[in-house]
Gaussian input, Z-matrix of N, CA and C with variables (Angstrom, degrees):
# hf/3-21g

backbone

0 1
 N
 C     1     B1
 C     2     B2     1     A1
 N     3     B3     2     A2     1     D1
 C     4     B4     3     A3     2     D2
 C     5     B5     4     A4     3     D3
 N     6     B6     5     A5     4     D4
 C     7     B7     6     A6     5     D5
 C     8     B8     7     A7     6     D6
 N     9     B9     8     A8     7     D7
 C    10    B10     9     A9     8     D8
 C    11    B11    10    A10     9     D9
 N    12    B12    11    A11    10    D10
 C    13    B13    12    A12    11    D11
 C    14    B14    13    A13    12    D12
 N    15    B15    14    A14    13    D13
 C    16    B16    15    A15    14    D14
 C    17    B17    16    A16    15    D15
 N    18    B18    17    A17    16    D16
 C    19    B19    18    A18    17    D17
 C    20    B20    19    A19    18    D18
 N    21    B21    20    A20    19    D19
 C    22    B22    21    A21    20    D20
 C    23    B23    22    A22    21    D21
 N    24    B24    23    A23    22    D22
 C    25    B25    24    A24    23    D23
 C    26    B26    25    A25    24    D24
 N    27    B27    26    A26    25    D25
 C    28    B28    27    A27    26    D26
 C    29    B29    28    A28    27    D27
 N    30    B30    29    A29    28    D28
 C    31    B31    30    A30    29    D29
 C    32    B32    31    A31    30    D30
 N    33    B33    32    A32    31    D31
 C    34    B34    33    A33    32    D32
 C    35    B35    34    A34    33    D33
 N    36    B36    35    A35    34    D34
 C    37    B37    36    A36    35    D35
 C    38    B38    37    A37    36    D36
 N    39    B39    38    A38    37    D37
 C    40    B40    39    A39    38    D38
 C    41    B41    40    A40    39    D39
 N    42    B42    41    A41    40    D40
 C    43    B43    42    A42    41    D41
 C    44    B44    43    A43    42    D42
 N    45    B45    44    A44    43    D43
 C    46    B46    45    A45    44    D44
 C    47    B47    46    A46    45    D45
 N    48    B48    47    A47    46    D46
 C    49    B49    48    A48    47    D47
 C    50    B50    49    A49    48    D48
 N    51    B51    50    A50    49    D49
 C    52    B52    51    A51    50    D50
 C    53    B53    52    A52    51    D51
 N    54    B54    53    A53    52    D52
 C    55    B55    54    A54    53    D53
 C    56    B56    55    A55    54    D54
 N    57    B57    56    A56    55    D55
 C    58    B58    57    A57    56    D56
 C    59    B59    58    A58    57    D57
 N    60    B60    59    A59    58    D58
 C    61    B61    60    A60    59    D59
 C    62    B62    61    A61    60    D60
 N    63    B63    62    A62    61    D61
 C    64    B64    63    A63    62    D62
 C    65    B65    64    A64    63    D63
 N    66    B66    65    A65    64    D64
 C    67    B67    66    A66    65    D65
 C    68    B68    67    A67    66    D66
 N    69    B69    68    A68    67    D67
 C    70    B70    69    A69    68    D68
 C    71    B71    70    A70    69    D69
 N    72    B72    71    A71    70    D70
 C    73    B73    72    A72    71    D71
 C    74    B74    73    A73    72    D72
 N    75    B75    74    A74    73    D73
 C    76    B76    75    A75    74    D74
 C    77    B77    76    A76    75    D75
 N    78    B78    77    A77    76    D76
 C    79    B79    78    A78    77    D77
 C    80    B80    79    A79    78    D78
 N    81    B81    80    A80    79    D79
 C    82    B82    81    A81    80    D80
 C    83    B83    82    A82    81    D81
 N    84    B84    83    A83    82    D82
 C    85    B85    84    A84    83    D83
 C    86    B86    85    A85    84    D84
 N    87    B87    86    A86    85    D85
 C    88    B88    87    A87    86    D86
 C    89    B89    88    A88    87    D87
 N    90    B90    89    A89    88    D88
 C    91    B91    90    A90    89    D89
 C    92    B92    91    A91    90    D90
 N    93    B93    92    A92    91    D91
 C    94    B94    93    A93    92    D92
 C    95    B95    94    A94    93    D93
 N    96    B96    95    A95    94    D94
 C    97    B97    96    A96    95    D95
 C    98    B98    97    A97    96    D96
 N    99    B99    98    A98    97    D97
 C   100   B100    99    A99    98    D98
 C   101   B101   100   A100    99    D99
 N   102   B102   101   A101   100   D100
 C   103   B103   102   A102   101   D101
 C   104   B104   103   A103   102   D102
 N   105   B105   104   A104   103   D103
 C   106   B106   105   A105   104   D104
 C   107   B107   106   A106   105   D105
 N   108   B108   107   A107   106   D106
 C   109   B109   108   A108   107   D107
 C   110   B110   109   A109   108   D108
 N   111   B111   110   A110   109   D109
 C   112   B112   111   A111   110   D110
 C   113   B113   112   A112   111   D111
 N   114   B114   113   A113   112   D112
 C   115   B115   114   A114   113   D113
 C   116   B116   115   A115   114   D114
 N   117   B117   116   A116   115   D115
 C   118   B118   117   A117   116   D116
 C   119   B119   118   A118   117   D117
 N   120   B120   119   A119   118   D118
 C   121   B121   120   A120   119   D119
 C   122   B122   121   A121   120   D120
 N   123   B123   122   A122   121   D121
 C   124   B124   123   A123   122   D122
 C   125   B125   124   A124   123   D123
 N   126   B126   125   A125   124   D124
 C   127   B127   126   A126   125   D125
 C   128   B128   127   A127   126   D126
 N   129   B129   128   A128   127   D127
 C   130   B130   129   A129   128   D128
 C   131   B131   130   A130   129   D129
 N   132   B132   131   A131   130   D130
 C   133   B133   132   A132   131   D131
 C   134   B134   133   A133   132   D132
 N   135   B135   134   A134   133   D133
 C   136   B136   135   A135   134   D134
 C   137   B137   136   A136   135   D135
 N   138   B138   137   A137   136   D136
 C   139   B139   138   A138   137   D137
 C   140   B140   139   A139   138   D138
 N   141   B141   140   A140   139   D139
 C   142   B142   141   A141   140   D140
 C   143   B143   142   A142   141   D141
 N   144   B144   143   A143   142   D142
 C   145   B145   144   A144   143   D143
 C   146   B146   145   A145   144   D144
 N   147   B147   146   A146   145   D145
 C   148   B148   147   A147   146   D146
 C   149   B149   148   A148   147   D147
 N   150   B150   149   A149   148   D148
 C   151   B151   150   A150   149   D149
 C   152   B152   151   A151   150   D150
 N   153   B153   152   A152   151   D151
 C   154   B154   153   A153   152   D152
 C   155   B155   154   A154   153   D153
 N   156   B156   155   A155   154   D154
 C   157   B157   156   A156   155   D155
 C   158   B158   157   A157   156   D156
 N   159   B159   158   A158   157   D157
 C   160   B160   159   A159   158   D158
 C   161   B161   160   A160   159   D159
 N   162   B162   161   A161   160   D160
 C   163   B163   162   A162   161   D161
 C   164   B164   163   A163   162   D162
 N   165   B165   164   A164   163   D163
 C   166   B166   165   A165   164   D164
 C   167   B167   166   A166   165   D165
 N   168   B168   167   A167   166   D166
 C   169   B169   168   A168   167   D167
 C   170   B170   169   A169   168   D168
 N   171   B171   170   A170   169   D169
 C   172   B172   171   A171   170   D170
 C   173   B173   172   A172   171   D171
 N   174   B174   173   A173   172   D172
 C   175   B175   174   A174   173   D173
 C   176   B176   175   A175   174   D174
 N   177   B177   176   A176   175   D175
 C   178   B178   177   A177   176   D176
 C   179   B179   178   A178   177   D177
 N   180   B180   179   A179   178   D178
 C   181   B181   180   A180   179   D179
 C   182   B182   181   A181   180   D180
 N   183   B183   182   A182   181   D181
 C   184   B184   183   A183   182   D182
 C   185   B185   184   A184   183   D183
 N   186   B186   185   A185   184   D184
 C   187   B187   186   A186   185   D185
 C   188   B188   187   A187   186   D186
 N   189   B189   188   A188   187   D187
 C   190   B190   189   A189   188   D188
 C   191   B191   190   A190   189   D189
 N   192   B192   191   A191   190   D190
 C   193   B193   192   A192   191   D191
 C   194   B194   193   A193   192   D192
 N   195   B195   194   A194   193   D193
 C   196   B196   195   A195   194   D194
 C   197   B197   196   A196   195   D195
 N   198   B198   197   A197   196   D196
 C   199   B199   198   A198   197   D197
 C   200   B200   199   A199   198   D198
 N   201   B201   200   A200   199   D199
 C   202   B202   201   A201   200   D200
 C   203   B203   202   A202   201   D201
 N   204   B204   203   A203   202   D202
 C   205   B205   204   A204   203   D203
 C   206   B206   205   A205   204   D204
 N   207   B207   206   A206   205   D205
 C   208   B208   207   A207   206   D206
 C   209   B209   208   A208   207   D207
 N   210   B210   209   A209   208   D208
 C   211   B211   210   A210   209   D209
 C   212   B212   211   A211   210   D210
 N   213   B213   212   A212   211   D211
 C   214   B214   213   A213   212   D212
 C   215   B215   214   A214   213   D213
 N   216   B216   215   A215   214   D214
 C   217   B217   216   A216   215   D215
 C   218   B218   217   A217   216   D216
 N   219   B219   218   A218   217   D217
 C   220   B220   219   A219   218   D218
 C   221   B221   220   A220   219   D219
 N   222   B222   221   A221   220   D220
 C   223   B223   222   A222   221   D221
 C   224   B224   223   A223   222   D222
 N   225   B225   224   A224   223   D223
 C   226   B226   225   A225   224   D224
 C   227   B227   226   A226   225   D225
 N   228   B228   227   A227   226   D226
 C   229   B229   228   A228   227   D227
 C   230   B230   229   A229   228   D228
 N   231   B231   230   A230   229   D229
 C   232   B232   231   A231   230   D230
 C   233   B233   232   A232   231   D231
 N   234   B234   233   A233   232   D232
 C   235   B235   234   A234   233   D233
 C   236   B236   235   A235   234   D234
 N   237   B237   236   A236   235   D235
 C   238   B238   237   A237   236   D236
 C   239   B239   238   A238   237   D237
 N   240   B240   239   A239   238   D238
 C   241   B241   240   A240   239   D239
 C   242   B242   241   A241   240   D240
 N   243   B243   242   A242   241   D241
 C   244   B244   243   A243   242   D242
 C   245   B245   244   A244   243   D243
 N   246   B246   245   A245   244   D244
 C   247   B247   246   A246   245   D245
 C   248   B248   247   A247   246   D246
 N   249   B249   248   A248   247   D247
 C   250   B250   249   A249   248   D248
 C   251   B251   250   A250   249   D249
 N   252   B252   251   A251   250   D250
 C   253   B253   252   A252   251   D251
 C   254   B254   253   A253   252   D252
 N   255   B255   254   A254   253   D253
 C   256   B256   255   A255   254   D254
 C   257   B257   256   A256   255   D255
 N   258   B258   257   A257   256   D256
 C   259   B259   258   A258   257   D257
 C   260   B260   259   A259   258   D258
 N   261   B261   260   A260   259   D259
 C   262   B262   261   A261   260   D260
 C   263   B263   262   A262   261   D261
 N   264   B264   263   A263   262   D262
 C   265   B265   264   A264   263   D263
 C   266   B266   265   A265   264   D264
 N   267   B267   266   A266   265   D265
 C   268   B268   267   A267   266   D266
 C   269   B269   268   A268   267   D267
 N   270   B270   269   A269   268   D268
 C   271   B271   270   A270   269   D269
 C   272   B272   271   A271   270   D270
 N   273   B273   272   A272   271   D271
 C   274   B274   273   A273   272   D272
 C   275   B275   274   A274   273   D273
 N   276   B276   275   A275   274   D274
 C   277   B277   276   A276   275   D275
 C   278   B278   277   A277   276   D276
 N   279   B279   278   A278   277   D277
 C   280   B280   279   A279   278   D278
 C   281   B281   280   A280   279   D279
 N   282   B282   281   A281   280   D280
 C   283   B283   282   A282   281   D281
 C   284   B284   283   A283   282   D282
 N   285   B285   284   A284   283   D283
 C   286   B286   285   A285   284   D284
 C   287   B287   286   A286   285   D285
 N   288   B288   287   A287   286   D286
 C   289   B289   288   A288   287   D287
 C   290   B290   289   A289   288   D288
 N   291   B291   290   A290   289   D289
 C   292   B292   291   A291   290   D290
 C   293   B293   292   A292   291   D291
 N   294   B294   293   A293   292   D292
 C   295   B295   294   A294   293   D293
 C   296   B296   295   A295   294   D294
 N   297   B297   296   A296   295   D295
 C   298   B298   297   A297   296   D296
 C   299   B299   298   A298   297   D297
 N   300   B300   299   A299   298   D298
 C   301   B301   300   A300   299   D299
 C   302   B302   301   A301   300   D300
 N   303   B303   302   A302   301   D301
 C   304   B304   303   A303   302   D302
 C   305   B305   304   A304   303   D303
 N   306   B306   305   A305   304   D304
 C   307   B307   306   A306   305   D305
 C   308   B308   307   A307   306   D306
 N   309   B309   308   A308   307   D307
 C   310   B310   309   A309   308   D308
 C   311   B311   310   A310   309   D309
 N   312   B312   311   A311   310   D310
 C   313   B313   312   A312   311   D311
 C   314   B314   313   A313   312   D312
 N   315   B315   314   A314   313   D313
 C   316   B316   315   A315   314   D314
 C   317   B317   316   A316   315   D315
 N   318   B318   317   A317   316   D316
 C   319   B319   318   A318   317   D317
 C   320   B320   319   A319   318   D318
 N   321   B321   320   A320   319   D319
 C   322   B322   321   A321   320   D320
 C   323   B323   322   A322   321   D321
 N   324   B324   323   A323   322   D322
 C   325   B325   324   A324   323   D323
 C   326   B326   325   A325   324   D324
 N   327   B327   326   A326   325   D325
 C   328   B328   327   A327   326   D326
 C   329   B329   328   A328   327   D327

   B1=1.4427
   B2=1.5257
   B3=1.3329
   B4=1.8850
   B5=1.9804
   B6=0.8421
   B7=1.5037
   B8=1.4771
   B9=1.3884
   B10=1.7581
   B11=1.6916
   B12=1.2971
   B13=1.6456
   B14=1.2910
   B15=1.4668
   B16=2.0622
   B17=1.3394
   B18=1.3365
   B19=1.5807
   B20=1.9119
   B21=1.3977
   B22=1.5409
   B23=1.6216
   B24=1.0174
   B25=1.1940
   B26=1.5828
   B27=1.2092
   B28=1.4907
   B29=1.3047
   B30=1.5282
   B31=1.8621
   B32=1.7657
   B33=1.2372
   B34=1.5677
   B35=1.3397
   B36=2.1327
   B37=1.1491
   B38=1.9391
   B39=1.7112
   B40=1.3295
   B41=1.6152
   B42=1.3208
   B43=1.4507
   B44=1.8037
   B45=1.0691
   B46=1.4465
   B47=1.7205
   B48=1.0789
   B49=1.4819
   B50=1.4867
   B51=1.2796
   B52=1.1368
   B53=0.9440
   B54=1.6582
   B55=0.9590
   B56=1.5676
   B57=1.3807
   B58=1.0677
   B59=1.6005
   B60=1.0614
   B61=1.1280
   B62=1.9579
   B63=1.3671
   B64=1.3678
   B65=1.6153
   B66=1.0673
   B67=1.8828
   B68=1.6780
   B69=1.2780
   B70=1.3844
   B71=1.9956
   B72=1.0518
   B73=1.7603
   B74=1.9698
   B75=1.2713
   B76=1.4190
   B77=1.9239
   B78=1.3182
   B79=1.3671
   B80=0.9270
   B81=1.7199
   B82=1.8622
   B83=1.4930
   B84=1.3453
   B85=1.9451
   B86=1.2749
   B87=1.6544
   B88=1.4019
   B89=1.5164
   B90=1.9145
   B91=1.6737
   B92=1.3354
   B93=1.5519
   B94=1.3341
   B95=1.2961
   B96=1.6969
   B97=1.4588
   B98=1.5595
   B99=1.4129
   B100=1.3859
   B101=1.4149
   B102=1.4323
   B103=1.8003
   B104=1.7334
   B105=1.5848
   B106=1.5031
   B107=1.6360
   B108=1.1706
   B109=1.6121
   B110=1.5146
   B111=0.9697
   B112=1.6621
   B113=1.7346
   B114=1.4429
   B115=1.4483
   B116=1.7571
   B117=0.9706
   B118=1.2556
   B119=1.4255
   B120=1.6114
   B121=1.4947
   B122=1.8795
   B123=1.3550
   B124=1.4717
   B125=1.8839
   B126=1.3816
   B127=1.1404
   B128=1.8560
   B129=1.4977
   B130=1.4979
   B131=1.7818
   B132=1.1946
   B133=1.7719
   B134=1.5400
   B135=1.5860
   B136=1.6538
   B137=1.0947
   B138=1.4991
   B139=1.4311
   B140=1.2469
   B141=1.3524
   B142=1.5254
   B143=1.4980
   B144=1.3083
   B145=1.3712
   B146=1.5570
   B147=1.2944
   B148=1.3692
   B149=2.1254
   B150=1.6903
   B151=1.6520
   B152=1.1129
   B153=1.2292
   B154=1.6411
   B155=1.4253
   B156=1.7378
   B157=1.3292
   B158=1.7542
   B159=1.5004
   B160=1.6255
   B161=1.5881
   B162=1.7541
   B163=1.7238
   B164=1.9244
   B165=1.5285
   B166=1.6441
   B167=1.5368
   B168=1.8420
   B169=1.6117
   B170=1.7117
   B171=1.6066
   B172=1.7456
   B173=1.5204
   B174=1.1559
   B175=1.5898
   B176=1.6500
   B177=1.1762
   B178=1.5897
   B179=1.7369
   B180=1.2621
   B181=1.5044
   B182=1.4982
   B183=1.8642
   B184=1.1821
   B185=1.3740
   B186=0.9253
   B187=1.8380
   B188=1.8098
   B189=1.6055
   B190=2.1504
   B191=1.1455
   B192=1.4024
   B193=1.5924
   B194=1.0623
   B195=1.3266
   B196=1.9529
   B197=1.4276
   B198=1.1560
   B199=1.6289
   B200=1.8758
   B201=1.1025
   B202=2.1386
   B203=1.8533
   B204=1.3135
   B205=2.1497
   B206=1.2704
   B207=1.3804
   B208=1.7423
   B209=1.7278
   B210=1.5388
   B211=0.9936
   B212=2.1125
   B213=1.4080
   B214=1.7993
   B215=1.0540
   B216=1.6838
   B217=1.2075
   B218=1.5588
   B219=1.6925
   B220=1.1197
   B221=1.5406
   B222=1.5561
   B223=1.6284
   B224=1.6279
   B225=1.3919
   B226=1.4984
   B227=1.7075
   B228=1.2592
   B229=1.5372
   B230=1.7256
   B231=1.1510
   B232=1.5615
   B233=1.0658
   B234=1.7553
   B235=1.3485
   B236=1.4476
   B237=1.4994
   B238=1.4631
   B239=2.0736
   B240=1.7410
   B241=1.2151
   B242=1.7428
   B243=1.0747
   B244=1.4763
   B245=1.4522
   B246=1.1184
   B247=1.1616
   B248=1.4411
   B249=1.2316
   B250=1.3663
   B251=1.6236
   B252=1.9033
   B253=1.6154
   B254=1.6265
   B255=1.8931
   B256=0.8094
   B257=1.6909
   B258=1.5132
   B259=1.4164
   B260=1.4236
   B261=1.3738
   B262=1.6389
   B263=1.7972
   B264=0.9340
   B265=1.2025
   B266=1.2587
   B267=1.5249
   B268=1.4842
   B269=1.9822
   B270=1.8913
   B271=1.7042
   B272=1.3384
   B273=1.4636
   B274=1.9213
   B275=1.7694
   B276=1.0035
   B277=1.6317
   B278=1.8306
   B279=1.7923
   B280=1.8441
   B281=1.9334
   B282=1.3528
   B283=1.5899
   B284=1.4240
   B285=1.3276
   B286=1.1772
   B287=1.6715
   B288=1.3592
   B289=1.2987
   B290=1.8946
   B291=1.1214
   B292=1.2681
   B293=1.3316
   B294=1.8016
   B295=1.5422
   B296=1.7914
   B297=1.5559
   B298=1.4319
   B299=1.4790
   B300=0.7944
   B301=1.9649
   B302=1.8234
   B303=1.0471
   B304=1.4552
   B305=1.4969
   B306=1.1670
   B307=1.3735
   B308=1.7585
   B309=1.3284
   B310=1.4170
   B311=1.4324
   B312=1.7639
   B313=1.4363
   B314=1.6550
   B315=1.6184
   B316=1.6726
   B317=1.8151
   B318=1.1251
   B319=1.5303
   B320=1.3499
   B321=1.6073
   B322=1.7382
   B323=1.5906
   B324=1.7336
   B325=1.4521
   B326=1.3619
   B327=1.9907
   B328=1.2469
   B329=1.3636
   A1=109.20
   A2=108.90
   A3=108.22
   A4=93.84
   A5=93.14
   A6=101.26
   A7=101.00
   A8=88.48
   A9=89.21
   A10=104.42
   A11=126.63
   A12=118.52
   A13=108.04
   A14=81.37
   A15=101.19
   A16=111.71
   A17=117.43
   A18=98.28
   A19=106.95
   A20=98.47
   A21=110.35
   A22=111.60
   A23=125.23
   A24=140.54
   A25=121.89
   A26=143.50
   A27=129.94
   A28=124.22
   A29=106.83
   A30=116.22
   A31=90.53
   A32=95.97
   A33=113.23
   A34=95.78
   A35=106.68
   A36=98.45
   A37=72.64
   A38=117.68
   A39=94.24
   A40=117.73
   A41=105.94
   A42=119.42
   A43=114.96
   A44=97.07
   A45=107.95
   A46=130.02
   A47=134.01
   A48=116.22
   A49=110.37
   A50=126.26
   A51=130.21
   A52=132.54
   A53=177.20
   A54=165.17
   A55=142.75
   A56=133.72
   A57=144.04
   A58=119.24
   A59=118.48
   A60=126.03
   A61=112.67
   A62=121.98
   A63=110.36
   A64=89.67
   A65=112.22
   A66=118.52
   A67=101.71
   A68=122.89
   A69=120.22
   A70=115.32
   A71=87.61
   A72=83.94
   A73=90.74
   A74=98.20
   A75=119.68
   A76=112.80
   A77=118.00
   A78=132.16
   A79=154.52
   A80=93.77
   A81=135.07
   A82=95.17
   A83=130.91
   A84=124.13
   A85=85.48
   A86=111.34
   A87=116.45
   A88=104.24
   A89=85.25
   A90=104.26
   A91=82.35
   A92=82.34
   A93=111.76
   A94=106.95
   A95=112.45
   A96=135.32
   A97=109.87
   A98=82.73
   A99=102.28
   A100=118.30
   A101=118.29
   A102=110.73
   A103=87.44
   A104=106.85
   A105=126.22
   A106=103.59
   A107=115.10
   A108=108.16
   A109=97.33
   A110=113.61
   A111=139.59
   A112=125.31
   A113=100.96
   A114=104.51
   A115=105.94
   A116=128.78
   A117=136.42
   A118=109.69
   A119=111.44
   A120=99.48
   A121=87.68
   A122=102.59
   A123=127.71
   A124=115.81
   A125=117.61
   A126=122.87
   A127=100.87
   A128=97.94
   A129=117.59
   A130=90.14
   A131=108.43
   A132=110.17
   A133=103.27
   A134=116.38
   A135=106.50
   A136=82.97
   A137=163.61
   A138=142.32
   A139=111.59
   A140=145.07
   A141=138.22
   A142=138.50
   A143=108.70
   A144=121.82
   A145=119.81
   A146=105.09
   A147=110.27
   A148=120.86
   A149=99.51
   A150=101.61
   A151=117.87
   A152=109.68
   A153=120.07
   A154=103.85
   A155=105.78
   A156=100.08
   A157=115.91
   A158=98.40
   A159=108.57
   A160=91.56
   A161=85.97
   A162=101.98
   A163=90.10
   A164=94.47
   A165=100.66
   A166=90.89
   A167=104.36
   A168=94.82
   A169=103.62
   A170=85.41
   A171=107.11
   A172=101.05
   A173=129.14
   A174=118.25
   A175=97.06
   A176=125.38
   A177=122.70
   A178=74.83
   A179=150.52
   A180=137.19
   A181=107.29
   A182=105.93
   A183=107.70
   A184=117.37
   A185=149.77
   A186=154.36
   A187=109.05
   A188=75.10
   A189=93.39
   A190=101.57
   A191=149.46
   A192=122.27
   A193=115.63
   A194=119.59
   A195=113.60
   A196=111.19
   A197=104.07
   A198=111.14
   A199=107.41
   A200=95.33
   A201=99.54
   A202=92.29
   A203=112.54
   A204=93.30
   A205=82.09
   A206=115.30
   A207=118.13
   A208=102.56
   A209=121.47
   A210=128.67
   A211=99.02
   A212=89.81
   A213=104.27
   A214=110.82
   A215=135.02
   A216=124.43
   A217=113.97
   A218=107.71
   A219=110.57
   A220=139.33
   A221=88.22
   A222=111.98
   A223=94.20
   A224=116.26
   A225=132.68
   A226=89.81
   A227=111.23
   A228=114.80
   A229=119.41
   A230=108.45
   A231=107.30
   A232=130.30
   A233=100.65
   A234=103.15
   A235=137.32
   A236=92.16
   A237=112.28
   A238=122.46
   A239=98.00
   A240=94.81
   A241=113.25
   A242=124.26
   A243=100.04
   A244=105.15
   A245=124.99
   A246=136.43
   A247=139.32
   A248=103.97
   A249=126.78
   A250=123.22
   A251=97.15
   A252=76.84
   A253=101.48
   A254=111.02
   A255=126.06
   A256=122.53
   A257=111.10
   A258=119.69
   A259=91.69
   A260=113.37
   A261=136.68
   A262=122.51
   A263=115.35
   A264=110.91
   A265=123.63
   A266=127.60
   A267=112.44
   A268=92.37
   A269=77.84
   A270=90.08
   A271=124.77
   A272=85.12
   A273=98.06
   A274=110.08
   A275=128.02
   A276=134.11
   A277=87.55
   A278=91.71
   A279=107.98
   A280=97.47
   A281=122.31
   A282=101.54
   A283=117.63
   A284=118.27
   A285=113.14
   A286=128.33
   A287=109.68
   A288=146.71
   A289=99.74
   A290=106.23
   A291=141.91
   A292=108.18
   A293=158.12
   A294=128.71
   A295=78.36
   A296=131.80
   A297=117.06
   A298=90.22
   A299=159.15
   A300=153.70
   A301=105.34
   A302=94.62
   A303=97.61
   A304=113.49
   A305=107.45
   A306=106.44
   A307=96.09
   A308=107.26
   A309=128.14
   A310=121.49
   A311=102.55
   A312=122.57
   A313=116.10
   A314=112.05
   A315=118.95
   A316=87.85
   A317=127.43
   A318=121.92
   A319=80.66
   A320=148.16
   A321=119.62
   A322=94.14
   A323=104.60
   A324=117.98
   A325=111.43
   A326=104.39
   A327=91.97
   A328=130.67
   D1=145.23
   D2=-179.27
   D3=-111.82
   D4=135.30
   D5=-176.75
   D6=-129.48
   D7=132.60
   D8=-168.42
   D9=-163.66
   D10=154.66
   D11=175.76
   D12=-91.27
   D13=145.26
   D14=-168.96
   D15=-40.15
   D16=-55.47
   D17=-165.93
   D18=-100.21
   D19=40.78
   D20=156.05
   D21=75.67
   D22=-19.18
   D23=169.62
   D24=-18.38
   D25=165.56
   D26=135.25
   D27=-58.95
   D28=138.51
   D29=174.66
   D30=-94.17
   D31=147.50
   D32=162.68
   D33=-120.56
   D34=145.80
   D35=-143.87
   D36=-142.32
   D37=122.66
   D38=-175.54
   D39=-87.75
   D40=173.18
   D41=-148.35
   D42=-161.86
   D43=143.17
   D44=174.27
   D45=-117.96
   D46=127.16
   D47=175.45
   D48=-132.23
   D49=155.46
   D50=-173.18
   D51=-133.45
   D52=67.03
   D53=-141.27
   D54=-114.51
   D55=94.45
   D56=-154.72
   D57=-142.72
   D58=171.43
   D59=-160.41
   D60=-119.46
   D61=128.59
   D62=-148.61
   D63=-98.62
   D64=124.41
   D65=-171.21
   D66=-56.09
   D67=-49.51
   D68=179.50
   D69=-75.07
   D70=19.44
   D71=171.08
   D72=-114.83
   D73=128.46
   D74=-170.80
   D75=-78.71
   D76=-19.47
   D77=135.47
   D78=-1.73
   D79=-73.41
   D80=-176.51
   D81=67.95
   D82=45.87
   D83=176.02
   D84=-57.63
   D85=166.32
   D86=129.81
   D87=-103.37
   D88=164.95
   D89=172.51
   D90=-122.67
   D91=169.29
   D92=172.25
   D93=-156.70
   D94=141.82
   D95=-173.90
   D96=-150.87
   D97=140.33
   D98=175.46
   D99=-130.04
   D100=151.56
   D101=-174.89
   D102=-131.75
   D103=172.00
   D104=170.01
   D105=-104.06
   D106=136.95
   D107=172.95
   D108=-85.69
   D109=136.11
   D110=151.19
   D111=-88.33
   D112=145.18
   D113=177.92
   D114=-143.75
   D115=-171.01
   D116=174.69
   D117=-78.91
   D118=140.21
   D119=-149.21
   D120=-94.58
   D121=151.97
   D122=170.29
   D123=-60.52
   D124=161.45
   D125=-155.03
   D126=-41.31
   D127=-44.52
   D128=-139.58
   D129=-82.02
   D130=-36.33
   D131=-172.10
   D132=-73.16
   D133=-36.60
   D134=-155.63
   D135=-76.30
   D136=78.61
   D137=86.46
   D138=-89.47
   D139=-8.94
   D140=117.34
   D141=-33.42
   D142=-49.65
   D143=-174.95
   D144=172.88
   D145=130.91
   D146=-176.82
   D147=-59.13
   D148=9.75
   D149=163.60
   D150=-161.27
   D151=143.12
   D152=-166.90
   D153=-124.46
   D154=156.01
   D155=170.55
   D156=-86.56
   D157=157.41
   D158=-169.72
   D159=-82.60
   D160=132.94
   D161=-164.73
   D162=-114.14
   D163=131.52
   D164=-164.09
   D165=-99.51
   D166=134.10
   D167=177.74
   D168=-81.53
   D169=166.52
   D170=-172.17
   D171=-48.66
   D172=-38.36
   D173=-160.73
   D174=-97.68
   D175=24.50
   D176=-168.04
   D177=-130.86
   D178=-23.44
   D179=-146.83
   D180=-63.02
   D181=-54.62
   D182=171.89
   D183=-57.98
   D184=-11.89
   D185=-173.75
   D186=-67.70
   D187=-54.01
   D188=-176.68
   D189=-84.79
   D190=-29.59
   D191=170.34
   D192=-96.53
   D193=10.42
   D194=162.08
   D195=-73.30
   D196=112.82
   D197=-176.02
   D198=-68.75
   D199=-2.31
   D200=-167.47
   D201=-119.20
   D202=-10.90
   D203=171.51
   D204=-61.76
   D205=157.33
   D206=131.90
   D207=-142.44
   D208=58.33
   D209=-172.95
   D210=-108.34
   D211=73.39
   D212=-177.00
   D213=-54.04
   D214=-42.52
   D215=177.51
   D216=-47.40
   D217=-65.09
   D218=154.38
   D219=22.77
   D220=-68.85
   D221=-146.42
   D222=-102.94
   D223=-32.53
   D224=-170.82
   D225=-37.19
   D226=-85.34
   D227=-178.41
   D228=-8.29
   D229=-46.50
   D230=172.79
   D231=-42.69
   D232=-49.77
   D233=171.77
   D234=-117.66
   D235=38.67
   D236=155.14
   D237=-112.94
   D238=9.02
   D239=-170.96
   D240=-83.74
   D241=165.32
   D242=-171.64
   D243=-121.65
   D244=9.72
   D245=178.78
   D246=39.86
   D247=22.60
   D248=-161.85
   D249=-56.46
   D250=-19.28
   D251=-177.44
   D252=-141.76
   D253=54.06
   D254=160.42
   D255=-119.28
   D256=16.07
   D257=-164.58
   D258=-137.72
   D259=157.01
   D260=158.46
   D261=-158.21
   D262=164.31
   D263=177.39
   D264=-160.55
   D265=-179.34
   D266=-171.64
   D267=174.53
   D268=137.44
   D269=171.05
   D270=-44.69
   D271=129.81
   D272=179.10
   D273=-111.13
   D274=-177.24
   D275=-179.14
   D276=-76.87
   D277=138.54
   D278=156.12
   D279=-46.21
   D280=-40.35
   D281=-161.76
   D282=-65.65
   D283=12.13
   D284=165.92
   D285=-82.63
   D286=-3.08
   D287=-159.33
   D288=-82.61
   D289=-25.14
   D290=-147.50
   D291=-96.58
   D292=110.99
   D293=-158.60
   D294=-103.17
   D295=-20.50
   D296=-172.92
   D297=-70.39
   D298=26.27
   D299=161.58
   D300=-93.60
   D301=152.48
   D302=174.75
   D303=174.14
   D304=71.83
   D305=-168.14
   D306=-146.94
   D307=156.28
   D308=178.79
   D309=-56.62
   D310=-50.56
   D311=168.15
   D312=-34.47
   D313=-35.17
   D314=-146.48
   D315=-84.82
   D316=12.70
   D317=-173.73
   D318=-116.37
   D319=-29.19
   D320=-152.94
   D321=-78.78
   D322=147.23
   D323=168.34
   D324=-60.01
   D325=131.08
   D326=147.41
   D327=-134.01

């Protein structure tokens, strides 16, 4: 399936990253990790899967990568929105399944 917003746009997709250093590694590496936030998936996804990632609208983008908002109420809304009628999607070819593929074609519906 290609899942993508209707009028073709970029999805912002929220996210976390972190980076620190684990006191018992004798080293001092850093790691670094990152996760996708998930929510309960919207009308159009739960015949995919019962969770989707929380898709941040365009005028909210700047909100979530300001490391200095911390106005949570705020932000709550994001991930209660369900986004239902900014996404669509539609069967694509198994060769996308594939990382030797790479072609434009592997997104047209069929």
């Amino acid at each position: 399936m290609f899942i993508h917003s209707v009028d073709g746009s970029p999805l912002a997709v929220a996210g976390l990253r972190a980076a620190w250093k684990d006191p018992s590694d004798p080293n001092h590496r850093w790691l670094h990790s990152t996760t996708l936030i998930t929510t309960a998936a919207n009308d159009l996804m739960s015949s995919v899967h019962d969770r989707m990632p929380v898709l941040i609208p365009r005028d909210r983008w700047d909100d979530w990568l300001n490391p200095n908002y911390d106005n949570i109420d705020a932000l709550s809304d994001i991930f209660t929105s369900t986004n239902d009628s900014i996404l669509k999607m539609h069967a694509v070819s198994a060769k996308v399944n594939d990382v030797r593929n790479n072609a434009a074609d592997l997104l047209a519906e069929i």
